[in-house]
C-alpha positions as a Python dict, from the first residue, in 0.01 Angstrom:
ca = {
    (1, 'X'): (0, 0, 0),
    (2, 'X'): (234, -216, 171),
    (3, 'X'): (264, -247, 515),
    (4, 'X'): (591, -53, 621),
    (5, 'X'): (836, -274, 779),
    (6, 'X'): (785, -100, 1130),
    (7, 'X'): (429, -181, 1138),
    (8, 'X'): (292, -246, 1433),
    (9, 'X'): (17, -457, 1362),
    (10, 'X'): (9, -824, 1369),
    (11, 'X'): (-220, -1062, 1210),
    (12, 'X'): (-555, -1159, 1349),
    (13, 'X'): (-744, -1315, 1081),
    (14, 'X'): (-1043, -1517, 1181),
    (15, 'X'): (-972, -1893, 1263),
    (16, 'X'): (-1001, -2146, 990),
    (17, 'X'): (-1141, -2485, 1055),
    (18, 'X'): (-1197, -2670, 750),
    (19, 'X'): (-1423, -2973, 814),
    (20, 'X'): (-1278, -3273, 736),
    (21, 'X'): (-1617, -3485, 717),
    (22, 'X'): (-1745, -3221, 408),
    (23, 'X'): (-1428, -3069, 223),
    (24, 'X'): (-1471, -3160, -117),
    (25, 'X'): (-1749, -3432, -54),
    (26, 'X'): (-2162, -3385, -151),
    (27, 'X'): (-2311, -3190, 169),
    (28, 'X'): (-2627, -3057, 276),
    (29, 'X'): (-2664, -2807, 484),
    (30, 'X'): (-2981, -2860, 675),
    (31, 'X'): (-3241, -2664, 934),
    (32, 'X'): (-3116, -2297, 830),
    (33, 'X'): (-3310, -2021, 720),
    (34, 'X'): (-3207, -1982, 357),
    (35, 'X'): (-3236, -1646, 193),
    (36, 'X'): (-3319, -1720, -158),
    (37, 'X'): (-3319, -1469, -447),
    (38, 'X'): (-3718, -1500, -478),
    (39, 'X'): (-3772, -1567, -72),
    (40, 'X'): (-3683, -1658, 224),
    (41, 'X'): (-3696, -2003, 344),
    (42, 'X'): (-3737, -2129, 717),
    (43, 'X'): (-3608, -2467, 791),
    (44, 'X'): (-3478, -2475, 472),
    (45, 'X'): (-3147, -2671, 292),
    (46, 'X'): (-2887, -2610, 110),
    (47, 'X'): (-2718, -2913, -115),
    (48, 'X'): (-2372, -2893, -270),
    (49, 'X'): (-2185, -3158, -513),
    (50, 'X'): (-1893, -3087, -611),
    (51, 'X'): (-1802, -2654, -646),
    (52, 'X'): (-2207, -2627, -726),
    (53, 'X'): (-2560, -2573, -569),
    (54, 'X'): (-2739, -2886, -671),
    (55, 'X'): (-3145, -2914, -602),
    (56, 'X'): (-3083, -3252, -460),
    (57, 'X'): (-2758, -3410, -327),
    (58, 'X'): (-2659, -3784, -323),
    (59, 'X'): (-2767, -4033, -120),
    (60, 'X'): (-2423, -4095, 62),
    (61, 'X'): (-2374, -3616, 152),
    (62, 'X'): (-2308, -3598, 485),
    (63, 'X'): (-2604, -3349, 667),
    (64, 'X'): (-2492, -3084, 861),
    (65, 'X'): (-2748, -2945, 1086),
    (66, 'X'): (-2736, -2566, 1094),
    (67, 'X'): (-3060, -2518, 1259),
    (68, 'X'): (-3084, -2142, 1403),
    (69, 'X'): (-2835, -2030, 1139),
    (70, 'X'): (-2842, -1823, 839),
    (71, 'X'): (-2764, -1929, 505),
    (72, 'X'): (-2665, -1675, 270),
    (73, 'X'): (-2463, -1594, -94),
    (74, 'X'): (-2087, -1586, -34),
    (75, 'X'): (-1978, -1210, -66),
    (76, 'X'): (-1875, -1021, -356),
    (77, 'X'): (-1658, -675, -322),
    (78, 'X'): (-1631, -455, -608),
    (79, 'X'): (-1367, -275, -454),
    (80, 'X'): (-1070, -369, -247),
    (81, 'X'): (-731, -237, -206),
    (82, 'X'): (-568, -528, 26),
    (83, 'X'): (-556, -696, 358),
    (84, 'X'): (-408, -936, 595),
    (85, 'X'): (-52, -666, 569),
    (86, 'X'): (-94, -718, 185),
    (87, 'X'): (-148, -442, -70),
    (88, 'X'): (-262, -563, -434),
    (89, 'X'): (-138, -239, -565),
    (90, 'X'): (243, -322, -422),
    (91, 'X'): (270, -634, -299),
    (92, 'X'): (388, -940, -486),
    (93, 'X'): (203, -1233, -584),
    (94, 'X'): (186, -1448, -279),
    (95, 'X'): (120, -1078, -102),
    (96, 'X'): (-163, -1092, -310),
    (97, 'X'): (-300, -1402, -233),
    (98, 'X'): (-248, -1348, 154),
    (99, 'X'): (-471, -1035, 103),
    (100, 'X'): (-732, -1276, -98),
    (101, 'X'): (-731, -1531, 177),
    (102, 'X'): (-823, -1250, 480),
    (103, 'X'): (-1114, -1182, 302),
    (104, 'X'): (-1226, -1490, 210),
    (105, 'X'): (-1206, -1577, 559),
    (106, 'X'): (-1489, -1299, 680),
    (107, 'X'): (-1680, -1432, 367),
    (108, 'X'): (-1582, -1223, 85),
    (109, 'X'): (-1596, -1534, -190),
    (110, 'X'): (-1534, -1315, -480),
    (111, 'X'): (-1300, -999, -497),
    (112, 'X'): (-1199, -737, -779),
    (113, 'X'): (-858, -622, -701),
    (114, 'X'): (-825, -206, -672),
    (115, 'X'): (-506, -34, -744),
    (116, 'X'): (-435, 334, -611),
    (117, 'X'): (-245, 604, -872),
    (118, 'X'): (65, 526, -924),
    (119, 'X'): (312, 599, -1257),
    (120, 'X'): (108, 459, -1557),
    (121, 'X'): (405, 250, -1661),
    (122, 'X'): (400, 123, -1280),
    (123, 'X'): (26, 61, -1299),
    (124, 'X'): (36, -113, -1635),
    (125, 'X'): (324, -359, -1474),
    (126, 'X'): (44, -448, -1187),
    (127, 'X'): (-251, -511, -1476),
    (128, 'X'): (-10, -769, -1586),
    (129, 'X'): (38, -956, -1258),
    (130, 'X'): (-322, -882, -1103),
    (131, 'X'): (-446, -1050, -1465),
    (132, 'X'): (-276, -1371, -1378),
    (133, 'X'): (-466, -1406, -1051),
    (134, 'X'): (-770, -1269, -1246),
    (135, 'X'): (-690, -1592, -1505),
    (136, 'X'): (-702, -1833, -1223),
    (137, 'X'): (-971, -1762, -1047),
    (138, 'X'): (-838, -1593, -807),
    (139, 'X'): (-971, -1275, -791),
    (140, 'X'): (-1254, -1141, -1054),
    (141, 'X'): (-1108, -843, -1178),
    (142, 'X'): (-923, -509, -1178),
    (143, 'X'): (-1013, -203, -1071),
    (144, 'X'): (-802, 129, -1115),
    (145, 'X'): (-883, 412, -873),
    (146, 'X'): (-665, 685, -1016),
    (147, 'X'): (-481, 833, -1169),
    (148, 'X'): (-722, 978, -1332),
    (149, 'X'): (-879, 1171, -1055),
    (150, 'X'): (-910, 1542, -924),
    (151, 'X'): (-672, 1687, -757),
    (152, 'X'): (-982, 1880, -574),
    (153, 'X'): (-1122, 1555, -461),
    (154, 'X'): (-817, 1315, -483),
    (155, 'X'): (-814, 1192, -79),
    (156, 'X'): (-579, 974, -47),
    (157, 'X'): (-386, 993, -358),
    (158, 'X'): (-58, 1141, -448),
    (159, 'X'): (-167, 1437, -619),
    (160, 'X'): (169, 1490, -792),
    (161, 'X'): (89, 1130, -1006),
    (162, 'X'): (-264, 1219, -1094),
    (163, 'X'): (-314, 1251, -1463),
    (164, 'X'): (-619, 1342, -1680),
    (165, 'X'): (-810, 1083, -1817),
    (166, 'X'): (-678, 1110, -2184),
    (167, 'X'): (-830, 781, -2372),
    (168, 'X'): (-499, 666, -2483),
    (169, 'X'): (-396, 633, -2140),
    (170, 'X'): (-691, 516, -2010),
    (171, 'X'): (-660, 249, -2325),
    (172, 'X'): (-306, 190, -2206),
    (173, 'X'): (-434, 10, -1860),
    (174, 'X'): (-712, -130, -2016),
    (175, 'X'): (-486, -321, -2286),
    (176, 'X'): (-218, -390, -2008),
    (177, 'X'): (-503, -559, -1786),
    (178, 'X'): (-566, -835, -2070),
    (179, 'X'): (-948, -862, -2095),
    (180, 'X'): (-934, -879, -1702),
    (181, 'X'): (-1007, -497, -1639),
    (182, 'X'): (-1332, -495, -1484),
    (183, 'X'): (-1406, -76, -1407),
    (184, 'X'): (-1230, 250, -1368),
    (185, 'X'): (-1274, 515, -1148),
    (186, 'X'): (-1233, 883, -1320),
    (187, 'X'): (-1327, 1244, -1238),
    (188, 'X'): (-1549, 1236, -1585),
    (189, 'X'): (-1538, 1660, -1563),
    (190, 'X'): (-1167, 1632, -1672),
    (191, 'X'): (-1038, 1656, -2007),
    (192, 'X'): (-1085, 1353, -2204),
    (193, 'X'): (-1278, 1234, -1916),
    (194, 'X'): (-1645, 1156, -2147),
    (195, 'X'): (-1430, 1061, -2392),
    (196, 'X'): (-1325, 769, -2198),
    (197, 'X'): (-1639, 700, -2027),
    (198, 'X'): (-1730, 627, -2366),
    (199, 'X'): (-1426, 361, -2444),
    (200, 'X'): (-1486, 246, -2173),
    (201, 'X'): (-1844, 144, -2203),
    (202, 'X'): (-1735, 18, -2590),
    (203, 'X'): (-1534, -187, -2421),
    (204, 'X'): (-1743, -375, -2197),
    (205, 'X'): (-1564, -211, -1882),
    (206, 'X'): (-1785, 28, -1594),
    (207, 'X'): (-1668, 347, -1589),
    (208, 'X'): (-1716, 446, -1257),
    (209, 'X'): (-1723, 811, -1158),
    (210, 'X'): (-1519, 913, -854),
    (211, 'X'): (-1269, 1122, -668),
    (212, 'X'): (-1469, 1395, -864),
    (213, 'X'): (-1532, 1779, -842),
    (214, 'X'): (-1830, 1749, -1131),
    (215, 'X'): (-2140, 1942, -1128),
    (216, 'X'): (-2449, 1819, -1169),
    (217, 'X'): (-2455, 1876, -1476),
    (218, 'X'): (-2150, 1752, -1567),
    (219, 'X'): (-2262, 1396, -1390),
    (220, 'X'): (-2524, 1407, -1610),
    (221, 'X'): (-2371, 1403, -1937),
    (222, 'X'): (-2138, 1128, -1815),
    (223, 'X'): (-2398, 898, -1684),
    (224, 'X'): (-2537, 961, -2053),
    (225, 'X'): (-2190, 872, -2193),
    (226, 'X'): (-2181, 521, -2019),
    (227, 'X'): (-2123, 545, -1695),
    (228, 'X'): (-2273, 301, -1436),
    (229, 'X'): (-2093, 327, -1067),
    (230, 'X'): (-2052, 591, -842),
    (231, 'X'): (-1753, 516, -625),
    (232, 'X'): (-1786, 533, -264),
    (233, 'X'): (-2057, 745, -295),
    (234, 'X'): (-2068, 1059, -73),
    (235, 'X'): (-1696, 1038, -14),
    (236, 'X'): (-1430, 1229, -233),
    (237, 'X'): (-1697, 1457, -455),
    (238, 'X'): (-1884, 1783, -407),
    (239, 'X'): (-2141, 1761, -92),
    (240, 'X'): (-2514, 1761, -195),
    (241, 'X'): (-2642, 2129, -176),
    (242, 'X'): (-2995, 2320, -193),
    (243, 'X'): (-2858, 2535, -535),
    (244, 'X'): (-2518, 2344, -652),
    (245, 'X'): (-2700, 1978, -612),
    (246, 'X'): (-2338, 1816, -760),
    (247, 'X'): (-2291, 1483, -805),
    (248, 'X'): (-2471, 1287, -563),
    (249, 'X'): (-2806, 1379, -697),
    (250, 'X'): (-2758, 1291, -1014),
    (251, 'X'): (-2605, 960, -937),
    (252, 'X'): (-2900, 898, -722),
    (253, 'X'): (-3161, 982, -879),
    (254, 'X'): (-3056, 785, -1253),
    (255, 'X'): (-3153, 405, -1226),
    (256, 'X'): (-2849, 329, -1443),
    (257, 'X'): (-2660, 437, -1149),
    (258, 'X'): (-2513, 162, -899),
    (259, 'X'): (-2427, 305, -580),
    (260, 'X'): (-2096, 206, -379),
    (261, 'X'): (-2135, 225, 21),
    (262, 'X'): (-1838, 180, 280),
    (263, 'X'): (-2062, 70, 539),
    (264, 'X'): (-1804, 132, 846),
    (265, 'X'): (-1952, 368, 1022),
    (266, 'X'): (-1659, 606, 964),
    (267, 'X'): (-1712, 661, 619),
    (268, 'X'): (-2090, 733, 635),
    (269, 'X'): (-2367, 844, 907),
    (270, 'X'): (-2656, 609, 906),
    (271, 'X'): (-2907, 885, 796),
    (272, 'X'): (-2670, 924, 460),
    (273, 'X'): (-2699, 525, 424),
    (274, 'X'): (-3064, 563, 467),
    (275, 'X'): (-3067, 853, 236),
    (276, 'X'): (-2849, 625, -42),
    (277, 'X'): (-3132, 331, -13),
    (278, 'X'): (-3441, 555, 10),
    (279, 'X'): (-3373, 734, -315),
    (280, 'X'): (-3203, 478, -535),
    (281, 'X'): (-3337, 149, -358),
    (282, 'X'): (-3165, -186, -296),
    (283, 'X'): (-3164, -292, -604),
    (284, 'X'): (-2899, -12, -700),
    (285, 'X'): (-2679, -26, -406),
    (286, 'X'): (-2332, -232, -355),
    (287, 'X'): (-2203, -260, 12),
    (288, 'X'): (-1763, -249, -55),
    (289, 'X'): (-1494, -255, 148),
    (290, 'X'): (-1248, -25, -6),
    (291, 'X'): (-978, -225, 265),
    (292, 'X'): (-678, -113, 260),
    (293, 'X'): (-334, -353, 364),
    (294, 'X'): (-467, -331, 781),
    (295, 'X'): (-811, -510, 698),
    (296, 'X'): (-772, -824, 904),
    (297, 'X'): (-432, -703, 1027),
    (298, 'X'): (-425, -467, 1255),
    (299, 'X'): (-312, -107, 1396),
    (300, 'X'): (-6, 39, 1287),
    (301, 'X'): (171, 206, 1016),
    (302, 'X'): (126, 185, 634),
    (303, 'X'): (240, 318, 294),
    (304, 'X'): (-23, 417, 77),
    (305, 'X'): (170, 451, -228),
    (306, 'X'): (414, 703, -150),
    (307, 'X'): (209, 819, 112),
    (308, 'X'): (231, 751, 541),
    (309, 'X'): (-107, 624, 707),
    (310, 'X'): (-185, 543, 1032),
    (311, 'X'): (-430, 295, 1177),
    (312, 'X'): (-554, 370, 1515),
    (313, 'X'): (-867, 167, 1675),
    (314, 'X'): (-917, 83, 1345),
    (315, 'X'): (-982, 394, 1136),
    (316, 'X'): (-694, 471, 848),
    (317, 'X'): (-582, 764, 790),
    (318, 'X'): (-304, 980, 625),
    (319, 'X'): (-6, 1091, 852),
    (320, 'X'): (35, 1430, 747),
    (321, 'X'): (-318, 1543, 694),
    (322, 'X'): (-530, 1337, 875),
    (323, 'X'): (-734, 1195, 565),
    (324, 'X'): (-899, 902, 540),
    (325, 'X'): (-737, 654, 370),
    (326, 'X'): (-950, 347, 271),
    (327, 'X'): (-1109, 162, 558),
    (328, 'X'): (-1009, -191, 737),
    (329, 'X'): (-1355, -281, 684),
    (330, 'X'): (-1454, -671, 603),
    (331, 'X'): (-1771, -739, 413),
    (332, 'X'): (-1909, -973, 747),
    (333, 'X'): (-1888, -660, 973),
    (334, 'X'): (-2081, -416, 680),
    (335, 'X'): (-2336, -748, 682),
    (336, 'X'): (-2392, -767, 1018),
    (337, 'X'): (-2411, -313, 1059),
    (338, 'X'): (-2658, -273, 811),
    (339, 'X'): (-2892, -515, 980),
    (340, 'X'): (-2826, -440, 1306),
    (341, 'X'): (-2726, -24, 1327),
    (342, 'X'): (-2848, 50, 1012),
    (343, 'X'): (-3259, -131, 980),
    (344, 'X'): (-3186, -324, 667),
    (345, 'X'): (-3346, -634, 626),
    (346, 'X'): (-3144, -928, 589),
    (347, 'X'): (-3285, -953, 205),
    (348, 'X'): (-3155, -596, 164),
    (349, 'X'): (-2827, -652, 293),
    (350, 'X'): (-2802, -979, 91),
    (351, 'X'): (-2862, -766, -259),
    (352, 'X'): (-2646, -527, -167),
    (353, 'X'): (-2349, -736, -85),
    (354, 'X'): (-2407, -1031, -315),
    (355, 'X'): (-2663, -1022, -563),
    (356, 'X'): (-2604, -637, -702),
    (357, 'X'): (-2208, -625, -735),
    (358, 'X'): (-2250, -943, -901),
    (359, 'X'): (-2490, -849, -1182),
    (360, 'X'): (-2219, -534, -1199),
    (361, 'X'): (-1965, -775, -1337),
    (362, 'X'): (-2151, -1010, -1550),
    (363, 'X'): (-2126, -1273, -1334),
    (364, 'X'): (-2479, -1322, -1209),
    (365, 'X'): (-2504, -1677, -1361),
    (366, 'X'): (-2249, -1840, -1130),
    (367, 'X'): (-2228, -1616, -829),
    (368, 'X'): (-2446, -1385, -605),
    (369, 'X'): (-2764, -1612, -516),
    (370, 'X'): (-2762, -1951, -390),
    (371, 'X'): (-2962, -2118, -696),
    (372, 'X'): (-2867, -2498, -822),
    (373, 'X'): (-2604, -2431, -1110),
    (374, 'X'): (-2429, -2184, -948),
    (375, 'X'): (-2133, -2188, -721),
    (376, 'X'): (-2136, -2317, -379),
    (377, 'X'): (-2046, -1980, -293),
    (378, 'X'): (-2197, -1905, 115),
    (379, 'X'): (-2165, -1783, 414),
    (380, 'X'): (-2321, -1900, 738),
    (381, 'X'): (-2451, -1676, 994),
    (382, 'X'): (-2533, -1704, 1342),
    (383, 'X'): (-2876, -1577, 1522),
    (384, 'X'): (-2674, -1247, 1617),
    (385, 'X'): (-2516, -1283, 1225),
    (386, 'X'): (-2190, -1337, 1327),
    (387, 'X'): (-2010, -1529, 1046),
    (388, 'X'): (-1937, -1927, 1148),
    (389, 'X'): (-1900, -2048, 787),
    (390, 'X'): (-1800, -2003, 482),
    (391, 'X'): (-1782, -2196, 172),
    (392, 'X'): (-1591, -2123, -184),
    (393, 'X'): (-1676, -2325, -463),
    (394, 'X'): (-1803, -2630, -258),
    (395, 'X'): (-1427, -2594, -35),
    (396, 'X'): (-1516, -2501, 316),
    (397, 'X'): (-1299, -2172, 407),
    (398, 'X'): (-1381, -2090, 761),
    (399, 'X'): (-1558, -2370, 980),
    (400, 'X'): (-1866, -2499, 1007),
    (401, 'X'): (-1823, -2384, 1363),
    (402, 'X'): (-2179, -2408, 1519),
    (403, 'X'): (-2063, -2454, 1875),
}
């Protein structure tokens, strides 16, 4: 997915203004309302020491008044293909690290790296570099999308690299990704498809069904083989129907199911988001980006793989067919559309960008609620929740900016 060098977008990432008084020293963020995992909190504080939530700071933290802000859990995204003109499927490593950065700067503090289908020996080369980042810190994961996906339902994937999801090959990436492979996307109806749901599970990695033409049925016996994600719900797989119910029932009605929702507004009505959180709840649904190399970047033109798109007010899609092709979606804008279009609470939203993708990946004792112990991992909100802050392991990233 990178940017073709005719693009015509150019970079408008959001400003970063680190301050100096609080980088790095004991802080305390005071007068905000604080949305805890348990309650919210008006007038409450936040202290940090060093990359962690403390319960008290030192005597010598500087205070920073945030009064009429929110304080919430820096972001976590499940799934994310780029940004900022970078593409973590093509780009190299400082690409990579550009792409990071964009999001982190609209509050996205943790990230699992997507790739798109490409060659398997291609794909297995990428495990390799994205599981350097993954080793320090930089992002929290891999995530293949394809190649082992329908050609019925593939969207924006080259159809002529799509494979079926043999467990050897499946194996192959997992092996190549080196203990950093965090879930997989398959069409679980294809052959060798429950097969690998079930390595998959064995080996500690979701198997996320996706980009599929299953029945209902056939969802059925995968979620009973292991699998725990729907990807992107709603989008590439069968539409729900009154006789041929497909896939989206059964991934909504099992509670072992977690949910994925591009919360763009191009991707999904609001009565389908609505349907998504009446029938599996907040607890089971995780807000993602599924950005693509123009997140943060801009209109223009982009490979996708092999394949053309073209961003125009800010919708991708495929050159010669007009599909969508990932979004340029940031995790501040879902935030701030699901309370605002969409009648979530601010708790809800919270869960489903923070707290939920983080229990996901295991990671629920160090990110995803803003709890002493964890990581001083935030975002601050304005009144209107526009983003003004955010903070990465006690580092500010973007501001305070409160004026």
């Amino acid at each position: 997915m990178a940017a073709h060098p005719g693009a015509r977008g150019t970079a408008r990432p959001a400003p970063t203004h680190p301050h100096p008084a609080t980088t790095g020293q004991p802080t305390v963020l005071s007068g905000a309302t604080v949305v805890l995992p348990t309650e919210t909190v008006n007038n409450g504080q936040v202290a940090i020491h060093g990359t962690r939530i403390t319960t008290t700071a030192p005597e010598n933290a500087t205070v920073i008044d945030v009064t009429g802000h929110y304080v919430i859990p820096g972001f976590v995204d499940l799934h994310n293909h780029g940004g900022g003109g970078a593409s973590f499927t093509s780009g190299s490593a400082e690409d990579i690290l550009k792409g990071i950065h964009t999001h982190r700067l609209h509050g996205t503090t943790t990230l699992v790296a997507s790739t798109v289908t490409g060659d398997l020996d291609f794909l297995t080369g990428r495990a390799g570099l994205l599981s350097e980042l993954a080793e320090q810190g930089e992002i929290a994961g891999v995530h293949f999308e394809g190649p082992f996906i329908s050609p019925c339902r593939k969207g924006a994937h080259a159809e002529n690299l799509l494979r079926d999801p043999h467990p050897a090959d499946v194996r192959k990436l997992i092996d190549a990704a080196r203990g950093q492979a965090r879930m997989v996307t398959l069409a679980t109806e294809l052959p060798g498809g429950l097969d690998s749901v079930r390595l998959l599970a064995e080996q500690g990695v979701i198997a996320a069904i996706g980009h599929t033409d299953a029945t209902y049925e056939q969802t059925v016996e995968a979620i009973e083989a292991g699998a725990t994600v729907a990807t992107h719900l709603f989008n590439a797989m069968p539409p729900l129907g009154h006789r041929s119910p497909g896939p989206i029932t059964a991934l909504l009605e099992d509670d072992r199911i977690t949910v994925e929702l591009i919360n763009d507004g191009t991707h999904l009505h609001p009565a389908a988001l609505q349907l998504a959180f009446h029938h599996a709840g907040a607890d089971r649904v995780a807000f993602i980006t599924d950005a693509m190399d123009a997140a943060g970047f801009g209109d223009g033109r982009y490979w996708l793989g092999p394949l053309e798109v073209e961003v125009a007010d800010g919708v991708a899609r495929l050159v010669e067919d007009g599909t969508i092709a990932g979004s340029t979606l940031t995790l501040d804008r879902a935030f701030k559309r699901a309370v605002t279009v969409d009648g979530l609470s601010v708790e809800d939203a919270v869960t489903a960008l923070s707290a939920n993708p983080a229990r996901l990946l295991g990671m629920a004792d160090t990110i995803g609620s803003l709890e002493p112990g964890k990581f001083a991992d935030l975002v601050l909100l304005d009144s209107a929740y526009d983003l003004k802050g955010v903070m990465r392991r006690g580092e500010w990233v973007v501001g305070p900016q409160l004026h």
